[in-house]
C-alpha angles and dihedrals in degrees: 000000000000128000097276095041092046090049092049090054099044086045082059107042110019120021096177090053087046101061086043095057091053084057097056092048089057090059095053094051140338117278124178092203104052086042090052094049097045086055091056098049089052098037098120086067091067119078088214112042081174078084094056094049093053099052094049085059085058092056113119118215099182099104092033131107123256079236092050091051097050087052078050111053082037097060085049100053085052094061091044099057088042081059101043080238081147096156093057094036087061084054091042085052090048090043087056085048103070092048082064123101148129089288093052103112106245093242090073091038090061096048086048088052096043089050088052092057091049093053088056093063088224125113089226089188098185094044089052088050084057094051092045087057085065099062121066104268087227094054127108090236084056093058097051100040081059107048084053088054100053094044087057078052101046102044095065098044095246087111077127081062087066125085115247084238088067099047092049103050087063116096109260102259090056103051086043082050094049097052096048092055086052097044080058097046096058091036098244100148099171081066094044094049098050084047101044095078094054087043102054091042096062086034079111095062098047129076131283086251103045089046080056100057097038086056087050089044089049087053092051094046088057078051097055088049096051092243110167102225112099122197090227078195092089121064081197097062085040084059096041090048089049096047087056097047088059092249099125099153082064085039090066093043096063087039091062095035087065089041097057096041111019092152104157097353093070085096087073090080117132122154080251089054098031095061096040087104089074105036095056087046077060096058086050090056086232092144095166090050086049100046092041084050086051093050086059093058120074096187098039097104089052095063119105100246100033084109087065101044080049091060093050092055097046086047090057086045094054097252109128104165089054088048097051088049093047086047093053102053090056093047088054084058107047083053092046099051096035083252102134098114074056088049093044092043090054093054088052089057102039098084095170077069106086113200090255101052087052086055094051093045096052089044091057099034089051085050091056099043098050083049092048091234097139128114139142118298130197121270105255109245145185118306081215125127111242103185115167115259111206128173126351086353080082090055102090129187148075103240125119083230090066095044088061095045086048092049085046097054093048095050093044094049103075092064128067093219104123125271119227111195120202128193139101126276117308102011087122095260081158090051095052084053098049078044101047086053090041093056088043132084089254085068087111096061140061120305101197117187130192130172099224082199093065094047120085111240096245093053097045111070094053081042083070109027112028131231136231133243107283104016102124132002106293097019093122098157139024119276124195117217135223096270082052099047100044091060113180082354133106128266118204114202102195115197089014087169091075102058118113122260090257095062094046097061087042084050090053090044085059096047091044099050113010090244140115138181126211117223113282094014117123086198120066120215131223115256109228101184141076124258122214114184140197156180145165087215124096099247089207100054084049093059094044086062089045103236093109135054122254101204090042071052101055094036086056091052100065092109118008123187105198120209119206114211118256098257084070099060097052089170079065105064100066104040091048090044086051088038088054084039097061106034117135089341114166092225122073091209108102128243114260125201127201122254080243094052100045089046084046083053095052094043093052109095100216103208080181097058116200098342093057084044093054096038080058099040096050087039085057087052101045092044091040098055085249096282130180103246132056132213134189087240090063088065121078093168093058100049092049080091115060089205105156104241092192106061093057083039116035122184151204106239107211105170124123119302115285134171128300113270101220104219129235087242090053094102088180104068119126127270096260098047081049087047083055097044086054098047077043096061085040091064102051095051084057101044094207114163091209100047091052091044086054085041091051084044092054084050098056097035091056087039109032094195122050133144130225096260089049088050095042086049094051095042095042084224125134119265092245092046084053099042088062086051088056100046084049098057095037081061087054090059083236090120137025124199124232128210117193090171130007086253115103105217080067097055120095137157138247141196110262096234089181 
């Protein structure tokens, strides 16, 4: 057995023996690729994995097994997916690929194939049953590549969809697992009761993460039999209680709680807990917030009970017809798969259902069933109005700096003369290229784009320009590169400061004849296409240190568009942040933000430009329900700064009569205001949260009515700092707000005396 052949059966059989064995080649003599391997397996150790990355791009495979290089590139793809580097894992993928032939032992092919499902983001079951028929069924790789396929199985219920084989080649505390997690899925408690002894007995023997989500599943099962214990561990069991004790306002706030922050208990995921975000957006009755959770869900109509989620929604729309048929369906299918303690437990917790809308809708679905009138029926969506945007329609905001851009893009599309675009991270450099070919007459063809900065050196080059057959070890066919394949399109190389000297001098070689060579090739080819170029990196300061051309330099900066930074285009914040707001949103009533939360927009200093501003924007909406109106409280983001709004933006404050604020000048107030001022000035020197917030409570208590500003100019605390006060004690029912107007600047707050 030579070396290859010793390293794929220990892959298969032994990983632990595998990554030893590595080690002990490296003390014999020097290998890039086991190096390479071994410092993958250890990367989190490092505090730049950058470093890593670009090594690996150094590596040489020239002396180097086909084997080797598939250990290699797999290694790598591992990393890549670990580090959601997702557009250099589908070249990594490519790059395995062509390692792969009739003489790669089946063992690698199936992990080749296994990593290719994966990238899909599809559990493509039947196609993982055909890789599995590739390992030794006896083989450690085989073990694991099934347990990963039950539980696919399992956590959506469809364990009956598996053959028997499968199931008994498991050890015995993983098929008993499996089927417990099944029996629960489908909510058949009598299963899952005669199994969780068995389960729990073998819990030592399984993985941190498995034990985590039996103990989650233990606690749901006390759920489904109405015991009354609850693991307050899991944000998930707090929202399901909730839910059942008709409380569905606390429901969404654990639901979102685990949404925001899953952190380890992100193992708990079934297709009963992935979806509970809407569901419980559905007991609220927050339709837009559900739909608009559902859009972002390409699976979700897949799922076994979306049919039931779906008649939930038509029935808050009105639309009863649509919703018995939905109903019904669901109803077929909790029948068909022996899921109706699934089917009862859904309508529990389903508290938007009254007693008497789950009796229409049974009456009619079980109509319709006895007569054989059910079919499927379409997915509800958005009443929003998706029309296409193309070209400088893309371009939005109000600011005389965007005109500009926007006249820019339109005079400089007509030529064919490169485009160089200049701003900061995040200003949608990427969306003024797409814009400058949509408004050409290349609009027609293809418009690739690739950030120079995300790819590894080694691969980049044969990422643009394309390679023959036989130009390095593993190049077995030919392989067109981006400047081929975009034809009398456009090419956008994004971060195009970052790119190697090399390139540079390949990329000026372009720009000066029209011509490229793929690696290994003797003849050039023309470049048909248009290159726009960027960089958040001054090109000049770039040259002075001498890692960057100056005439590549000089050819780029033909015609330059130059995008300010948000913070510079203050008229831009708001109507972006309402724009985002408002995107694709079910009601035609428009988004409103307080007068606190726009000056807290325009105070924020957005290193991430738009793209920080949208990520917000679309995070309020999705942990707000997607309501109408917007408060500063409703912004985390935003009170992480205790920036006082209020000195940059002072303001009348014409709510009702309140008491009169001493002021800190007024040397004759009485003993005890001077006493406060000093226990004032105590606590911000302190800084403690809970000392303010019993401050904030004797106020109230001596004057009964305040506003925020009287509050922020007693404590000497920011008005966002304040404002999170406020909401808390509100919480605590101490306080209650009071609106006169929709206008903020009326609103105060009183003590609730009741």
């Amino acid at each position: 057995m030579n070396l290859d052949e010793k390293l794929v059966d220990m892959w298969q059989n032994d990983r632990n023996a595998y990554y030893k064995e590595l080690k002990t080649q490296l003390k014999k003599q020097p290998n890039e690729v086991f190096e390479s391997i071994l410092l993958i397996i250890n990367m989190f150790k490092h505090s730049d994995l950058s470093h890593v990355f670009k090594y690996l791009g150094k590596v040489s495979l020239e002396k180097h097994s086909k084997v080797q290089c598939i250990f290699f590139y797999l290694h790598w793809l591992m990393a890549d997916t670990q580090t959601y580097r997702l557009k250099e894992a589908s070249i990594i993928l490519s790059k395995m690929e062509e390692y792969i032939d009739d003489s790669t032992p089946k063992a690698l092919k199936a992990e080749f194939e296994l990593k290719g499902n994966a990238r899909d983001g599809e559990e493509n079951l039947e196609n993982f049953k055909k890789s599995l028929s590739l390992i030794p069924i006896d083989s450690q790789q085989y073990k694991i590549n099934l347990k990963n396929l039950t539980d696919s199985y399992a956590s959506g219920g469809e364990l009956h969809k598996l053959e028997l084989s499968y199931l008994q080649r498991l050890e015995p505390e993983y098929r008993n697992l499996f089927l417990f997690i099944d029996a629960m899925e489908r909510g058949d408690t009598d299963k899952a009761l005669e199994l969780i002894d068995d389960v729990m007995n073998t819990m030592l023997k399984l993985p941190d993460p498995v034990k985590l989500k039996l103990n989650f599943l233990k606690g749901l099962l006390n759920l489904y039999l109405r015991q009354s214990v609850v693991d307050e561990s899991f944000y998930l069991l707090i929202s399901i209680n909730s839910l059942l004790n008709h409380d569905p306002e606390k429901a969404l706030e654990y639901a979102k709680k685990f949404h925001n922050h899953p952190g380890k208990q992100i193992s708990v995921l079934t297709n009963f807990t992935r979806w509970h975000l809407i569901r419980t957006e559905l007991a609220n009755k927050n339709l837009s917030a559900a739909l608009r959770l559902i859009g972002l869900e390409k699976n979700f109509s897949k799922m076994n009970f979306s049919s039931l989620f779906y008649a939930r929604i038509e029935l808050l729309r009105g639309n009863k017809e649509k919703a018995i048929l939905q109903f019904a369906n669901a109803l077929k299918l909790s029948k068909d798969i022996n899921a109706m303690g699934r089917f009862d437990f859904e309508l529990d917790l389903a508290t938007d259902l009254t007693p008497g809308k789950i009796r229409f809708l049974t009456e009619g679905a079980t109509k319709l069933l006895a007569e054989n009138r059910i079919n499927k029926v379409k997915a509800p969506v958005n009443n929003v109005s998706n029309v296409e945007e193309k070209g400088v329609e893309k371009l939005k905001g109000k600011s005389i700096a965007i005109k500009a851009v926007k006249d820019e893009v339109l005079k400089y599309a007509p030529f064919d003369i490169p485009v160089l675009i200049l701003g900061e991270t995040g200003v949608g450099k990427d969306v003024i290229a797409n814009a400058i070919h949509e408004e050409s007459k290349r609009k027609d063809e293809p418009f690739i784009a690739i950030n120079c900065s995300a790819i590894a050196e080694s691969l980049l080059q044969s990422e643009l320009f394309g390679y023959e057959a036989g130009a390095y070890t593993g190049a077995i066919k030919t392989h067109k590169g981006i400047f081929e394949e975009a034809g009398q399109g456009t090419v956008f190389l994004d971060e195009i400061g970052d790119i190697s000297s090399g390139l540079q001098a390949v990329l000026l070689r372009i720009l000066e004849s029209g011509e490229f060579r793929p690696v290994g090739s003797a003849k050039p080819r023309p470049a048909h296409c248009r290159i726009i170029a960027a960089t958040n990196a001054s090109l000049e300061a770039r040259v002075d240190e001498g890692t960057f051309r100056k005439d590549l330099m000089y050819r780029l900066k033909r015609l330059v568009i130059n995008v300010p930074p948000l913070r510079e285009r203050p008229v831009d914040i708001t109507y972006l942040a309402e724009y985002y707001a408002n995107l694709n949103r079910v009601s035609s009533d428009p988004v409103t933000f307080s007068d606190e939360f726009k000056q807290a927009l325009q105070a924020h200093t957005w290193p991430g430009n738009v793209r920080e501003l949208k990520n917000e924007i679309e995070k309020i909406r999705l942990l707000n329900s997607d309501k109408p109106n917007y408060t500063i409280e409703q912004a985390d983001f935003l009170q992480e700064k205790t920036t006082d709004l209020e000195k940059d933006s002072p303001q009348e404050n014409v709510a009702e009569p309140s008491v009169e604020i001493p002021k800190k000048e007024d040397v004759t107030q009485p003993d005890q205001l001077k006493r406060k001022k000093s226990t004032k000035e105590i606590l911000q020197n302190s800084g403690s949260y809970f000392r303010r917030l019993e401050y904030i409570k004797e106020l109230f208590t001596e004057h009964k009515r305040l506003t925020r500003k009287e509050i922020c100019q007693i404590t000497e605390v920011s008005n966002i700092t304040i404002g999170r006060d406020l909401k808390k004690l509100r919480e605590e029912k101490f306080i209650i707000k009071m609106e006169p107007t929709k206008s903020a600047r009326t609103h105060y707050f009183v003590l609730n005396e009741s």
